[in-house]
C-alpha positions in Angstrom: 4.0 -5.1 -1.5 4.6 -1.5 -3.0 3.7 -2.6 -6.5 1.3 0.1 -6.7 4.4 2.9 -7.2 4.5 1.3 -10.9 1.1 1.7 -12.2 0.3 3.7 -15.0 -2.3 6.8 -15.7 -5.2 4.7 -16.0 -8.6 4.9 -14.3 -9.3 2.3 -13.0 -6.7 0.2 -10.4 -7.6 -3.5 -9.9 -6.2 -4.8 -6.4 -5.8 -8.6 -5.4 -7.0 -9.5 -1.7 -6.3 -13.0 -1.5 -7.4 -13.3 2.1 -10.0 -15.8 4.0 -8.3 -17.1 6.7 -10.7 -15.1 8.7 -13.5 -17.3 7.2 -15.8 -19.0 10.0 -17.0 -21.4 7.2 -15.1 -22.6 4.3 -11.6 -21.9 2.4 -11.2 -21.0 -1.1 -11.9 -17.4 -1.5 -8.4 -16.3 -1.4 -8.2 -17.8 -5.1 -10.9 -14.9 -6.2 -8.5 -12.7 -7.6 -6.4 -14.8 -9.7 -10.3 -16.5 -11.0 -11.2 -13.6 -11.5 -8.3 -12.4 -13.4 -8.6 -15.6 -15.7 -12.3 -14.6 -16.7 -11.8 -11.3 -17.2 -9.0 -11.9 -19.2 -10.4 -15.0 -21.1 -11.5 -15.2 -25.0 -15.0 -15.3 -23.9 -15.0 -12.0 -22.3 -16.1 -9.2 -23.7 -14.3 -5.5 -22.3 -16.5 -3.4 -24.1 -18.4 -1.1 -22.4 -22.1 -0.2 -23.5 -20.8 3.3 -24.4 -18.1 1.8 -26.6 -14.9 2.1 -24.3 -12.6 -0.8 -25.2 -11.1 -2.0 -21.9 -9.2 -4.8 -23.6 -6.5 -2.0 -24.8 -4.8 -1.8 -21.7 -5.0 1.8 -21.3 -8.2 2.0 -19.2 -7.3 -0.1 -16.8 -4.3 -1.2 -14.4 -3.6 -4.2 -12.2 -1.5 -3.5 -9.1 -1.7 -7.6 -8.3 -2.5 -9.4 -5.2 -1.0 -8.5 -1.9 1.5 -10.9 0.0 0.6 -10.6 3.9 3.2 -11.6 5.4 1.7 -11.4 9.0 -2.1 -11.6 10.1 -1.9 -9.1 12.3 -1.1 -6.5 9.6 -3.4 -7.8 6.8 -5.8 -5.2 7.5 -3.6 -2.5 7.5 -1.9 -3.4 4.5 -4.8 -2.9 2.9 -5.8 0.2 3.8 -2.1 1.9 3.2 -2.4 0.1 -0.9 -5.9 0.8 -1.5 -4.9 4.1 -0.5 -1.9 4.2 -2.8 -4.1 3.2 -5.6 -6.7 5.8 -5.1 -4.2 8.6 -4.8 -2.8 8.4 -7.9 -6.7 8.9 -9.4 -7.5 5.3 -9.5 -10.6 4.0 -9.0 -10.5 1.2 -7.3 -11.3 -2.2 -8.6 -10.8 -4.8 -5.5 -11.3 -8.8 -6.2 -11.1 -10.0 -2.2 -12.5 -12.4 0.0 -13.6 -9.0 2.0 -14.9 -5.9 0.9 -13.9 -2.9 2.5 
């Protein structure tokens, strides 16, 4: 899970939370992050910013991917500890999840 020792000096951290097995209703949310990934990243997107920041350079932003839980118990937890990573190294953090912290 420690992908987030490897990210660069960028501002703003994306972090994959593929997680909805705690959903009382329907599955499916867990694919969010790669979705959203694939529009973000599509040639219909467009990563300007209205004050002309091009976010399609790679420098403004990095991707840490999606967490792998390995057990249920520690989802949570895991969570906190990379969100944290990410935010110490002066990220601001970008989360595509089934749950919002």
């Amino acid at each position: 899970m420690n992908k987030t020792n490897s990210l660069s000096k960028s501002g703003i951290g994306i972090l994959g939370i593929p997680l909805d097995w705690n959903s009382s209703y329907l599955r499916g949310p867990a694919e969010a992050p790669d979705k959203i990934r694939q529009s973000l990243l599509s040639s219909a997107s467009n990563l300007w910013t209205e004050n002309g920041i091009d976010l399609g350079n790679g420098s403004a932003w990095t991707d840490a991917g999606n967490l792998n839980f390995d057990r249920r118990v520690t989802a949570f937890a895991e969570i906190e500890t990379a969100a944290a990573e990410i935010l110490n190294q002066s990220h601001v953090l970008f989360h595509s999840a089934a749950i919002i912290l």
